[in-house]
ZADODREN-287376 format. One record per atom (N, C-alpha, C): atom name; chain; residue in three letters; residue number from 1; y, x, z. Coordinates in steps of 0.1 Angstrom, whole numbers. Each point is the difference from the previous one (the first is absolute). Example, Ala and Ser with C-alpha at 12.3 -4.5 7.8 and 13.67 -1.06 7.14 Angstrom:
<pases>
at: N ch: A aa: ala i: 1 c2: -57 c1: 132 c3: 78
at: CA ch: A aa: ala i: 1 c2: 12 c1: -9 c3: 0
at: C ch: A aa: ala i: 1 c2: 12 c1: 9 c3: 0
at: N ch: A aa: ser i: 2 c2: 11 c1: -4 c3: -7
at: CA ch: A aa: ser i: 2 c2: 11 c1: 9 c3: 0
at: C ch: A aa: ser i: 2 c2: 11 c1: -8 c3: 8
</pases>
This chain:
<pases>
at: N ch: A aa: unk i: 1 c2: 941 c1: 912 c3: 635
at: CA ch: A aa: unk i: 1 c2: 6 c1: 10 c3: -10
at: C ch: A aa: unk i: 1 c2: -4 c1: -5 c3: -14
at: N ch: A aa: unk i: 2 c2: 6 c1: 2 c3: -5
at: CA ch: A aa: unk i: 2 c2: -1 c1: -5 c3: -19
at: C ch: A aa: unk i: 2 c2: -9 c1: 9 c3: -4
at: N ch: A aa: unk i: 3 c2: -10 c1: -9 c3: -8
at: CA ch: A aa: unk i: 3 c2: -10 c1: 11 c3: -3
at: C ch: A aa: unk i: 3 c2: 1 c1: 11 c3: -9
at: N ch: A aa: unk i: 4 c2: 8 c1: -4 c3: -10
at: CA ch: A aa: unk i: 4 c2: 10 c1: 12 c3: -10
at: C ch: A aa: unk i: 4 c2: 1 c1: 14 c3: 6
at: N ch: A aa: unk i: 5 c2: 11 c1: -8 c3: 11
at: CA ch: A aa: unk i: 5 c2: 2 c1: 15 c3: 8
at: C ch: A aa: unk i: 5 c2: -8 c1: 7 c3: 12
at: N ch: A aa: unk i: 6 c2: -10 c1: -10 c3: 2
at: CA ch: A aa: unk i: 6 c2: -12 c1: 6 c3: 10
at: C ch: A aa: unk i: 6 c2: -8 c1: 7 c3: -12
at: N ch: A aa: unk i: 7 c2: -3 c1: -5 c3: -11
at: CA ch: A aa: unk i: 7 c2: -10 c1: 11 c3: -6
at: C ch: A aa: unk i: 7 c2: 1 c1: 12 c3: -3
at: N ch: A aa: unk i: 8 c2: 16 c1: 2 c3: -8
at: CA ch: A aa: unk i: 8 c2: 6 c1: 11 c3: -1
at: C ch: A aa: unk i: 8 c2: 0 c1: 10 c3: 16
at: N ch: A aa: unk i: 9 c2: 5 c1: -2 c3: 9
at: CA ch: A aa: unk i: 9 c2: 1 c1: 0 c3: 7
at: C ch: A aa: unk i: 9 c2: -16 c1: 8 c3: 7
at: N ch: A aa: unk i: 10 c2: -9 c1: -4 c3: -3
at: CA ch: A aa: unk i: 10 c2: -13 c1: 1 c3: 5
at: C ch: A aa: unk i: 10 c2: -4 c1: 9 c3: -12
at: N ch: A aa: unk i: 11 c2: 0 c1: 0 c3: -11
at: CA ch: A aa: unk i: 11 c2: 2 c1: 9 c3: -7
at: C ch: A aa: unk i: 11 c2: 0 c1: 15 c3: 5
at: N ch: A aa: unk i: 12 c2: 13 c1: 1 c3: 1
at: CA ch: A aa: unk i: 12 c2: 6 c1: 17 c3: 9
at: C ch: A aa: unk i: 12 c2: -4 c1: 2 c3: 12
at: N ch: A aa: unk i: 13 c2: -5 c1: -11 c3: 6
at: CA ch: A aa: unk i: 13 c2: -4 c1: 0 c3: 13
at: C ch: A aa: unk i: 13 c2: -18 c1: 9 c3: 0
at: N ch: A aa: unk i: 14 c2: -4 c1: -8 c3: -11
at: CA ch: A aa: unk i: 14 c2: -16 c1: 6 c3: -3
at: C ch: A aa: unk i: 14 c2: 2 c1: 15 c3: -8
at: N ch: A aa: unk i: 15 c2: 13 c1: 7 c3: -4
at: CA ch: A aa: unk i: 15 c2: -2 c1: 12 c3: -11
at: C ch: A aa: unk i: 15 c2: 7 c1: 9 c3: 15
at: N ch: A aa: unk i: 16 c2: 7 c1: -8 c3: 10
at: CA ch: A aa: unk i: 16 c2: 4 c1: 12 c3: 8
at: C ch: A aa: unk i: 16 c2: -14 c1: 6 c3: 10
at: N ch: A aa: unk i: 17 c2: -9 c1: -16 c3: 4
at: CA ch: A aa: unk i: 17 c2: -9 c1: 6 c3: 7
at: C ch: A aa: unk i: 17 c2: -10 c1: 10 c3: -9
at: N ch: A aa: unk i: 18 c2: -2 c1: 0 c3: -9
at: CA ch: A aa: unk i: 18 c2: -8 c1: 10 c3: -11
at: C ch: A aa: unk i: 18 c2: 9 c1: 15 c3: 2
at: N ch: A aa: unk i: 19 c2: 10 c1: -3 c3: -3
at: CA ch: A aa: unk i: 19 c2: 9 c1: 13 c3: 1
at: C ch: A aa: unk i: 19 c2: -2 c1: 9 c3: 11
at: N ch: A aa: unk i: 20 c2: -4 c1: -4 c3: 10
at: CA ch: A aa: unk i: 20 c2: -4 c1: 5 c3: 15
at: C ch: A aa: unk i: 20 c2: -14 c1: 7 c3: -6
at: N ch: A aa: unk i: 21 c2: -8 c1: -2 c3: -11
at: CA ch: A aa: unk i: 21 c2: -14 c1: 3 c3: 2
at: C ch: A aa: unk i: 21 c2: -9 c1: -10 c3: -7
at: N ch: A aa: unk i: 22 c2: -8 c1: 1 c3: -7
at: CA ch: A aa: unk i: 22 c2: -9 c1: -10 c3: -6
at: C ch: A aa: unk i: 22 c2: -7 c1: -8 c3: 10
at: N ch: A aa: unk i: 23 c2: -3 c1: -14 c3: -5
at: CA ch: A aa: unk i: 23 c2: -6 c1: -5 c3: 14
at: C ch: A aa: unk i: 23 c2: -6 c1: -9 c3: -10
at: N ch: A aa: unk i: 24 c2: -8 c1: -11 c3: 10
at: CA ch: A aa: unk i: 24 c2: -8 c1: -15 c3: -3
at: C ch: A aa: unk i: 24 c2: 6 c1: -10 c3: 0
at: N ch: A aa: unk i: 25 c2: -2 c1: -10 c3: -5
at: CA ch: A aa: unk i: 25 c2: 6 c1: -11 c3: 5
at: C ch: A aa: unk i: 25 c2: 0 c1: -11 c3: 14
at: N ch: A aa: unk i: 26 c2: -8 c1: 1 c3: 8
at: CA ch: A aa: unk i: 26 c2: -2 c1: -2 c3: 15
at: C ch: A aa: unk i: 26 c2: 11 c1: 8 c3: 4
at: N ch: A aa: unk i: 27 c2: -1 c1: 15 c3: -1
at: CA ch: A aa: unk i: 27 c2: 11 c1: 6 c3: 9
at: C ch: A aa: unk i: 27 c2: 15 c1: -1 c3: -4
at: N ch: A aa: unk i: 28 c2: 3 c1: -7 c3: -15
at: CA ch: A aa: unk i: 28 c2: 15 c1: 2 c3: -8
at: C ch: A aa: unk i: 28 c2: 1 c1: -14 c3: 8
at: N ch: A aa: unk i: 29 c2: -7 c1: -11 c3: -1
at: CA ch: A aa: unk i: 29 c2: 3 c1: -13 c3: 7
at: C ch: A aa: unk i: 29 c2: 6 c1: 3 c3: 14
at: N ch: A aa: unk i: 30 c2: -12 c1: 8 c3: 12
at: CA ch: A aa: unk i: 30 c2: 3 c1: 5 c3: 9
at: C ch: A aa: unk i: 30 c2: 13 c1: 4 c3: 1
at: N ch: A aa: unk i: 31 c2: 6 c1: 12 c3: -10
at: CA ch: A aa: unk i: 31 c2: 12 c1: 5 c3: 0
at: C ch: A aa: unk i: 31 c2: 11 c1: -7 c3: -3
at: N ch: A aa: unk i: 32 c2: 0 c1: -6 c3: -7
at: CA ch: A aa: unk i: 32 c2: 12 c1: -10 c3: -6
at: C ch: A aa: unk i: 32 c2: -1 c1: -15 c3: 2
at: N ch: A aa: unk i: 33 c2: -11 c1: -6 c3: 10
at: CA ch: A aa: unk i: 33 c2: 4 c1: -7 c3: 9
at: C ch: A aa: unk i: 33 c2: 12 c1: 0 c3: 10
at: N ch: A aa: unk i: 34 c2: 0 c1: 13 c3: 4
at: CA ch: A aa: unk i: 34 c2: 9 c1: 4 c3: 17
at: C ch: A aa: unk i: 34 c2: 17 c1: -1 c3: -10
at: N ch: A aa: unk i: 35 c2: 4 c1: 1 c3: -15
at: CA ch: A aa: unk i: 35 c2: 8 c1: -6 c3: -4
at: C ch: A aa: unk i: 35 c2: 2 c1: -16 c3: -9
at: N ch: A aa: unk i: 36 c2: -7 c1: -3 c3: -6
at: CA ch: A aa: unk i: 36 c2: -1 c1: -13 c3: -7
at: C ch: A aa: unk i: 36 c2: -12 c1: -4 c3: 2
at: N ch: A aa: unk i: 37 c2: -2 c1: -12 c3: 0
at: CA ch: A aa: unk i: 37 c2: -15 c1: -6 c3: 3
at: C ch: A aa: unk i: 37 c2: -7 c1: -1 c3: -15
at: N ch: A aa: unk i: 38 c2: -14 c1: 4 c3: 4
at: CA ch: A aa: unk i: 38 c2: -9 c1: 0 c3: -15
at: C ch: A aa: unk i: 38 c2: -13 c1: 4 c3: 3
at: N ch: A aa: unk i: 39 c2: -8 c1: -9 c3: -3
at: CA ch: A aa: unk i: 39 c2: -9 c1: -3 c3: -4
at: C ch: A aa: unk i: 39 c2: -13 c1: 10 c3: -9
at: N ch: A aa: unk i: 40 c2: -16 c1: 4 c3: 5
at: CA ch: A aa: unk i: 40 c2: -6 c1: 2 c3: -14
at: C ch: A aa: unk i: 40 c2: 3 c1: -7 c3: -11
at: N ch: A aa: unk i: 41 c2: 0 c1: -9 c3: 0
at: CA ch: A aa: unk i: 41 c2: -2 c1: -12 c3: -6
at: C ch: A aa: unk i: 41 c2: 11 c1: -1 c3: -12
at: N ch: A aa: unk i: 42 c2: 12 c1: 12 c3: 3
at: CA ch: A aa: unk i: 42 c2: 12 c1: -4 c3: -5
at: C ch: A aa: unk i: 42 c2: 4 c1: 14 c3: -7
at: N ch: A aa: unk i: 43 c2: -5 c1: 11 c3: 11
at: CA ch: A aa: unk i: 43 c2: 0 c1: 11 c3: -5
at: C ch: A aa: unk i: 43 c2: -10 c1: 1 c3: -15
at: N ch: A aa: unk i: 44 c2: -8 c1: 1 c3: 1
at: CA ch: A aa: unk i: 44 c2: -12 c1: 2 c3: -13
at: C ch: A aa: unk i: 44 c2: 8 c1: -4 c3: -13
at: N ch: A aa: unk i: 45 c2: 9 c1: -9 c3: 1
at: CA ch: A aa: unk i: 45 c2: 2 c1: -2 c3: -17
at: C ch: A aa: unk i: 45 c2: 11 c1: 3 c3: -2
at: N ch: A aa: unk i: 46 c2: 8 c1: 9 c3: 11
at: CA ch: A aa: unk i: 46 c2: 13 c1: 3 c3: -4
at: C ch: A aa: unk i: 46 c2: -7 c1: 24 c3: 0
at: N ch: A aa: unk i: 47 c2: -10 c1: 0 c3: 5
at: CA ch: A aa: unk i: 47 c2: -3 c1: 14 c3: -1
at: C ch: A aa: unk i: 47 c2: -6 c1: -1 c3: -16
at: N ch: A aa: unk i: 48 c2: -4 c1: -11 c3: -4
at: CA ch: A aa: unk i: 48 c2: -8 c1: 1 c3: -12
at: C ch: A aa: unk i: 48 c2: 11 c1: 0 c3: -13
at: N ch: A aa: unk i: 49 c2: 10 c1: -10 c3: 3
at: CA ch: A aa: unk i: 49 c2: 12 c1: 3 c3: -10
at: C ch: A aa: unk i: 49 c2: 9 c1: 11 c3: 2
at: N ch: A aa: unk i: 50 c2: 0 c1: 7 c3: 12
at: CA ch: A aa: unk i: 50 c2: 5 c1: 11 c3: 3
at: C ch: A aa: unk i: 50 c2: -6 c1: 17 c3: -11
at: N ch: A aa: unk i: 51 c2: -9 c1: -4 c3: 2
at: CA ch: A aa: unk i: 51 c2: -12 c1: 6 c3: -3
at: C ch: A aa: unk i: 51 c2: -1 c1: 1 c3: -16
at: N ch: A aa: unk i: 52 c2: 6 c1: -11 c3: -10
at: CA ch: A aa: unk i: 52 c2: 1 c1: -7 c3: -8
at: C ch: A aa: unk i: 52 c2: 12 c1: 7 c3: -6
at: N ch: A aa: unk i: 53 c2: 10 c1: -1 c3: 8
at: CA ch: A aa: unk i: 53 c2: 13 c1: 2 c3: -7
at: C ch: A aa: unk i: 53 c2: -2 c1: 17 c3: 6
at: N ch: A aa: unk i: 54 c2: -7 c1: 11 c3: 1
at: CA ch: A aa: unk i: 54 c2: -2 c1: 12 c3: 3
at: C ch: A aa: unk i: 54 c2: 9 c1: 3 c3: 12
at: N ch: A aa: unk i: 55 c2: 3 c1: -6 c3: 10
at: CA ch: A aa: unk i: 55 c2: 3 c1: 5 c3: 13
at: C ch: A aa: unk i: 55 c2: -7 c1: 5 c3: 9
at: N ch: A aa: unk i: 56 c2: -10 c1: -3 c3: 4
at: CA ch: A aa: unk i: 56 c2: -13 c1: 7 c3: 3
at: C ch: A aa: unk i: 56 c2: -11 c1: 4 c3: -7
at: N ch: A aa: unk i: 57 c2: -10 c1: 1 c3: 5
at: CA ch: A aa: unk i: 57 c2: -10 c1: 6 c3: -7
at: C ch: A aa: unk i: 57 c2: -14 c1: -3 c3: 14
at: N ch: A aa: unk i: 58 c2: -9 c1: 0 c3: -9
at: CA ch: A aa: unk i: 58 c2: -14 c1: -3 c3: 11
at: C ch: A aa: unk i: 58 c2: -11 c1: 13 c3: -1
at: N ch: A aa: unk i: 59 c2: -9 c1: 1 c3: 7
at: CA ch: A aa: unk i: 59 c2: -10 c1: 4 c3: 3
at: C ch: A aa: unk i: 59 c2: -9 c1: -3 c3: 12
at: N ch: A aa: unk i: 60 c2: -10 c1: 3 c3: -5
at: CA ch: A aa: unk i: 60 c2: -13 c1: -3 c3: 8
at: C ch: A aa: unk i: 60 c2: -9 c1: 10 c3: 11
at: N ch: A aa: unk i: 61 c2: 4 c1: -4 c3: 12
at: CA ch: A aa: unk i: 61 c2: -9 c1: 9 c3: 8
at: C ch: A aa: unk i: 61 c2: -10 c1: -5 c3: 10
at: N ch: A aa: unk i: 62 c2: -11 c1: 10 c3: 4
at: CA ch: A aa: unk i: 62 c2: -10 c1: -5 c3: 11
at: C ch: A aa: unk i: 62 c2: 7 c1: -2 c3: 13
at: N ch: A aa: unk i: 63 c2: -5 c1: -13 c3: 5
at: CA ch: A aa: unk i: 63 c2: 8 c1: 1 c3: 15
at: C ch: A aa: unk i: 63 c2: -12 c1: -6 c3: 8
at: N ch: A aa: unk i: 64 c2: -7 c1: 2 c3: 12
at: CA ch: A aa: unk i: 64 c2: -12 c1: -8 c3: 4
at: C ch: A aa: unk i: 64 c2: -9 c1: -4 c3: -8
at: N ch: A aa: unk i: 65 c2: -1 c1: 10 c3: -10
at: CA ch: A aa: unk i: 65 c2: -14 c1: -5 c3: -11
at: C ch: A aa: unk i: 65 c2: 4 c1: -12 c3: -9
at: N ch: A aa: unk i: 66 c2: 13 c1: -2 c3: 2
at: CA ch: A aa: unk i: 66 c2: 8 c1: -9 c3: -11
at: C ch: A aa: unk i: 66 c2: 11 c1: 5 c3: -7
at: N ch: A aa: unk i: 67 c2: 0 c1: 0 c3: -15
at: CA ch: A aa: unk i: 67 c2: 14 c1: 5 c3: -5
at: C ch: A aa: unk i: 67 c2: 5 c1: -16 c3: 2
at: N ch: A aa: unk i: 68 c2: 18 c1: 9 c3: 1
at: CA ch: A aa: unk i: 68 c2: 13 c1: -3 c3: 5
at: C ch: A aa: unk i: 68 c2: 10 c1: 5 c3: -11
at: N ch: A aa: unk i: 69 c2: 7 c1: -12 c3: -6
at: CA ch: A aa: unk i: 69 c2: 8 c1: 0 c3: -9
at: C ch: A aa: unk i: 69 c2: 12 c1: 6 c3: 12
at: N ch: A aa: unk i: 70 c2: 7 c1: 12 c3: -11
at: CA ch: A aa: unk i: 70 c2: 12 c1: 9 c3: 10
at: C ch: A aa: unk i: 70 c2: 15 c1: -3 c3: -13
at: N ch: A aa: unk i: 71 c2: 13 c1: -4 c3: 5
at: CA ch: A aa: unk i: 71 c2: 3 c1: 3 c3: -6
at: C ch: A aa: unk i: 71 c2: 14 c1: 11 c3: 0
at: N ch: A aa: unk i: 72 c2: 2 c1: 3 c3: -12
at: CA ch: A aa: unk i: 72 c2: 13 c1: 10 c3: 0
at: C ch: A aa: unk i: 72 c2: 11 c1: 1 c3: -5
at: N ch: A aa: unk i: 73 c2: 12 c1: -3 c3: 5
at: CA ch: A aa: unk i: 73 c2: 13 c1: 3 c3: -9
at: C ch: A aa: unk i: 73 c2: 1 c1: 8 c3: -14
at: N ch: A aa: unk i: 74 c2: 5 c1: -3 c3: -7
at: CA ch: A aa: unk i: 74 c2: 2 c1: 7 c3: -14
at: C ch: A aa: unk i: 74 c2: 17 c1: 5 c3: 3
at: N ch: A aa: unk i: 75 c2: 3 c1: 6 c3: -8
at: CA ch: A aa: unk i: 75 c2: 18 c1: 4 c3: -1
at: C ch: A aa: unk i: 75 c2: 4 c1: -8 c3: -8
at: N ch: A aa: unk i: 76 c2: -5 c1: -12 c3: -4
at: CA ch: A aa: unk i: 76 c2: 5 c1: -14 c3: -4
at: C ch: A aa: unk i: 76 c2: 3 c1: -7 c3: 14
at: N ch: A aa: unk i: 77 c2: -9 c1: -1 c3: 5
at: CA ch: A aa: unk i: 77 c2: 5 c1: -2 c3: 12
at: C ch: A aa: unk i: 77 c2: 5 c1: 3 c3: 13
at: N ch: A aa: unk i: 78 c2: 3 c1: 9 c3: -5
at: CA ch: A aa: unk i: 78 c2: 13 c1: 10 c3: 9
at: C ch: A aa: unk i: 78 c2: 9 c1: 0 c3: -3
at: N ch: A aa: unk i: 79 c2: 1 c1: -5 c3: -12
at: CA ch: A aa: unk i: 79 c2: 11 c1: -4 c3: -9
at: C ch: A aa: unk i: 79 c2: 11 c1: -12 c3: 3
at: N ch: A aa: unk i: 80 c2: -14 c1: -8 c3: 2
at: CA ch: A aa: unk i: 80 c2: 4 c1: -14 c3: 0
at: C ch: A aa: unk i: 80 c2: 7 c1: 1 c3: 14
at: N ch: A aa: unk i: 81 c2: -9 c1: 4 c3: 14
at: CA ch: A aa: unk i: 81 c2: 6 c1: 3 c3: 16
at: C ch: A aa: unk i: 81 c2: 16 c1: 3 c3: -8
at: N ch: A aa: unk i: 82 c2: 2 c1: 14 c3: -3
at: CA ch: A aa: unk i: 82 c2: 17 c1: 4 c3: -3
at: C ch: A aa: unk i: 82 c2: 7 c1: -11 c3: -5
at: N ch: A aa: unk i: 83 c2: -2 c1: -5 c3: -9
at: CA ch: A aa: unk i: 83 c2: 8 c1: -12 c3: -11
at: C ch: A aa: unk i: 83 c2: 1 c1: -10 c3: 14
at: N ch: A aa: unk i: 84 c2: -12 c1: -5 c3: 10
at: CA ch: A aa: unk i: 84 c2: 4 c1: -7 c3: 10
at: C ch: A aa: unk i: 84 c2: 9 c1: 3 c3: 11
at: N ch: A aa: unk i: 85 c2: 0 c1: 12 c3: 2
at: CA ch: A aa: unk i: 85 c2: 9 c1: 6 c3: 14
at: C ch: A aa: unk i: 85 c2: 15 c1: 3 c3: -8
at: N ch: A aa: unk i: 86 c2: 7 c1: 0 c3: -11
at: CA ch: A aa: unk i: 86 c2: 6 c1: 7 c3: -9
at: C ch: A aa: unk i: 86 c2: 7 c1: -18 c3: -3
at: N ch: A aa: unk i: 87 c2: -8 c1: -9 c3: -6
at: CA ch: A aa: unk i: 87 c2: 7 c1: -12 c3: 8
at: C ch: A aa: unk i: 87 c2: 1 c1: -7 c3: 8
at: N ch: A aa: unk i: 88 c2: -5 c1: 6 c3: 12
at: CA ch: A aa: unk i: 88 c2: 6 c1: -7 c3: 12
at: C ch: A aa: unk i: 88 c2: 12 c1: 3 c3: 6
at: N ch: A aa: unk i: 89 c2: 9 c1: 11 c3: -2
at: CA ch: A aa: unk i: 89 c2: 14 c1: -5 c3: 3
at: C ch: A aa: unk i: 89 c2: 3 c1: -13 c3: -9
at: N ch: A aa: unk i: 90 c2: -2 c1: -4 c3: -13
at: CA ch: A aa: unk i: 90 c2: 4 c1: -14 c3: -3
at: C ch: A aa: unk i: 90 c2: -6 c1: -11 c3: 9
at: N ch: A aa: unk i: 91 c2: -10 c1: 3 c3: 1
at: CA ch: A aa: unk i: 91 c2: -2 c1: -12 c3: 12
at: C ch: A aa: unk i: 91 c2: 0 c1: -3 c3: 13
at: N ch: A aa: unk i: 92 c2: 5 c1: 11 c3: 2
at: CA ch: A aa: unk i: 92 c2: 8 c1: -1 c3: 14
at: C ch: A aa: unk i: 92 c2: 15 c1: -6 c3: -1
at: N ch: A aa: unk i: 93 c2: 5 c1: 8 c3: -11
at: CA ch: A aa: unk i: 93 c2: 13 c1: -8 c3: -2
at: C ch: A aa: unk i: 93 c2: -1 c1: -15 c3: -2
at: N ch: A aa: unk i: 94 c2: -10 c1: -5 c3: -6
at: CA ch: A aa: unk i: 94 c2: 2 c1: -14 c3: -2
at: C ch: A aa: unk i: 94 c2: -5 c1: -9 c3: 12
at: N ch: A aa: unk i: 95 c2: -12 c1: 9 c3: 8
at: CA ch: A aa: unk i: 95 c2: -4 c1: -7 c3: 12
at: C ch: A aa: unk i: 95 c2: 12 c1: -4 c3: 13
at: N ch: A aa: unk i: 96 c2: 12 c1: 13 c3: -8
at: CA ch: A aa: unk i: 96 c2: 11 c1: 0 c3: 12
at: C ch: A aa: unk i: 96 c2: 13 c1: -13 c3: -3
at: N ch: A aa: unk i: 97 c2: 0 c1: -1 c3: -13
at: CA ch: A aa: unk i: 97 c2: 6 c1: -7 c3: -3
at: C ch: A aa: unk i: 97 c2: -3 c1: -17 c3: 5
at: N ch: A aa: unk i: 98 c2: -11 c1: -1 c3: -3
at: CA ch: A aa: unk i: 98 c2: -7 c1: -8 c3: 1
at: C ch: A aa: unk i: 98 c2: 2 c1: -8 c3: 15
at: N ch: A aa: unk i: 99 c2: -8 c1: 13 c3: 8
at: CA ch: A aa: unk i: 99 c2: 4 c1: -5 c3: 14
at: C ch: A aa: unk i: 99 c2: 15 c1: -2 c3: 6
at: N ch: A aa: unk i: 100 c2: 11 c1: 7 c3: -1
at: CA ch: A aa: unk i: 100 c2: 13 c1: -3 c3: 1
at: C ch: A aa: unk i: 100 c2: 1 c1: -10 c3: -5
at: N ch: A aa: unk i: 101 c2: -1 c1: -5 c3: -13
at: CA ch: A aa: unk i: 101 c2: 7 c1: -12 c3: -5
at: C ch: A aa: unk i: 101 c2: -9 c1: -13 c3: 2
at: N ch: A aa: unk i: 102 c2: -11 c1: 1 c3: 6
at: CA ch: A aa: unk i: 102 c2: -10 c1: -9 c3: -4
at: C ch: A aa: unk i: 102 c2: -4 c1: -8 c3: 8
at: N ch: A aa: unk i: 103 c2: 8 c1: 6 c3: 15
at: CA ch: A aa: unk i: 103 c2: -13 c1: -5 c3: 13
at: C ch: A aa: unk i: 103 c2: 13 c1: -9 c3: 2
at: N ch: A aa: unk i: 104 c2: -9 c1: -13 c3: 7
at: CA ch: A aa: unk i: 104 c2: 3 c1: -9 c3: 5
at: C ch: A aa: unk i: 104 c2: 17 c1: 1 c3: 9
at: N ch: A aa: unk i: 105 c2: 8 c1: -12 c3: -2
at: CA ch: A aa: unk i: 105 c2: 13 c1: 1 c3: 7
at: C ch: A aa: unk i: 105 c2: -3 c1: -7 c3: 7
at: N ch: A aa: unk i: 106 c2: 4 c1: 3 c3: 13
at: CA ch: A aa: unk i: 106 c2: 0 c1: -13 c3: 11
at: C ch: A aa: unk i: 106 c2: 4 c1: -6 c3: 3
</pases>
C-alpha cells in the first residue's frame, strides 16, 4: 500500500478507535491492527503529531503502580473522522472507476 495513503489512512483508523473511548497505545495498536497493520513503533509518532495538530489530547493515569499515557479524541478530531467518511463516496467512485477500467484484459 503507498505509504501516503496508508498513513492517512491509519490516521482515521487511530481517531476512530479513540472515538469508541480513550485508550493506550498497546490497545489502539491491538485495535487497529485487526484493520491496517501497525506497529508501537509507528503508532507513537503519529499519536504525538496527532496530539500536535490538536486531534487528541493526553493524560496520565495509575495503572499497576505505573502511570499510563491515555489518549482522547478532541472535536478536531471528530472532525477530521466526518471530512473522512464525507469523502469517501469520492473514493469509492474513483476506486470504481478504477477497477472497471483498470483490471487486466485477457
Amino acid at each position: 500500500m503507498d505509504i501516503q495513503l496508508k498513513k492517512g489512512l491509519l490516521d482515521v483508523c487511530v481517531l476512530a478507535a479513540l472515538n469508541q473511548g480513550d485508550s493506550y497505545g498497546y490497545r489502539i495498536v491491538a485495535e487497529v491492527s485487526g484493520c491496517i497493520p501497525v506497529s508501537e513503533s509507528t503508532l507513537y509518532p503519529i499519536l504525538k503529531r496527532m496530539e500536535a495538530g490538536g486531534l487528541l489530547t493526553t493524560y496520565s493515569s495509575e495503572h499497576n503502580g505505573r502511570l499510563r499515557r491515555y489518549y482522547s479524541i478532541t472535536p478536531a478530531g471528530q472532525k477530521r473522522i466526518d471530512v473522512f467518511l464525507a469523502e469517501w463516496g469520492s473514493l469509492r467512485g474513483v476506486y470504481d472507476y478504477v477497477s472497471e477500467r483498470g483490471a487486466r484484459r485477457a
